[in-house]
C-alpha positions, 0 to 999 in steps of 0.5 A: 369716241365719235363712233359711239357719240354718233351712236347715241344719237342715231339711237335717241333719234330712232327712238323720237325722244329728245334730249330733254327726255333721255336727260331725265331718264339718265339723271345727266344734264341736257348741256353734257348730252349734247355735248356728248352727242356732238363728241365734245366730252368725253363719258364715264361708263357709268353715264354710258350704262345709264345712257343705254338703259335709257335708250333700252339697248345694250352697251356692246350696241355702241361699239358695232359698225351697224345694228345687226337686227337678228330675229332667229337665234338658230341652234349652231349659234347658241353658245352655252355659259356661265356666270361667275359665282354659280355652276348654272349654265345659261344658253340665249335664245333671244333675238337682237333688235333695238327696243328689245325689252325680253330676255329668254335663256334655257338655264341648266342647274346641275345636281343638288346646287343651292344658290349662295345668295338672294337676288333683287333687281328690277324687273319681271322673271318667268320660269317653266320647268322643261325637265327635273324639279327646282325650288324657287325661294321667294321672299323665304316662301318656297316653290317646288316645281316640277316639269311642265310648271311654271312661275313668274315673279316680280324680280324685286322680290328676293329669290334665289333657286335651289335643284333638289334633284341628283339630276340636272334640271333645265329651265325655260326662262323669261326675264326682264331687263335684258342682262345679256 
């Protein structure tokens, strides 16, 4: 507990803000949070979810010895996954550094998938079709794409992504928040 609570506050201090600040971000009183910092109590994941979101770093960020700034994702480092619930494979390209606010990831969606259900999160998402076609359903509008277009939607809105193709189709793909 004291690694994280150390943690927290070196990044609140990186970041200028105080804790008054970070309190009406999380929804957490200033008194916990000091607290917390000076490793006095304990935290629920959930305020430290909040806390990370506030801070705009990821929870795994808490648990490293030192903040591995990486600017380069070079090609032998990209591991390829899933997500459960979708047959889509998603690769990270993107860096690693604190204040990070993009996520970038190639997205390859096999032959003839239909996304389950609707998504809504906050956030931004940008898609550019680097080979196949995808149909993207915003809001129950549809948008065929092909290769070499694009498109960029407010993640609030409902979408989700059908391939219309017996092939695979792989996508560039530009989000925010970081999920990964």
């Amino acid at each position: 507990m004291d690694r994280i609570a150390k943690k927290i506050r070196e990044f609140r201090k990186m970041k200028d803000m105080t804790l008054k600040e970070m309190s009406e971000q999380t929804d957490l009183s200033v008194g916990f949070l000091s607290q917390v910092e000076r490793g006095s109590s304990s935290l629920a994941i959930t305020s430290l979810k909040k806390i990370a979101d506030a801070l705009n770093v990821e929870m795994a960020d808490f648990f490293q010895k030192e903040i591995e700034v990486k600017y380069t994702h070079k090609l032998e480092e990209q591991k390829p996954f899933q997500i459960t619930g979708s047959d889509s494979t998603y690769t990270k390209l993107s860096g690693h550094f604190i204040e990070r606010e993009l996520e970038a990831l190639t997205v390859v969606i096999p032959p003839l998938q239909v996304d389950q259900f609707t998504f809504s999160h906050p956030g931004e998402e940008f898609y550019y079709v680097l080979k196949g076609a995808v149909i993207f359903v915003i809001d129950n509008e549809e948008h065929y794409l092909k290769e070499g277009e694009s498109i960029h939607f407010p993640s609030t809105t409902e979408h989700m992504w059908k391939n219309p193709l017996e092939q695979e189709t792989v996508l560039l793909s530009v989000l925010t928040p970081i999920i990964f």
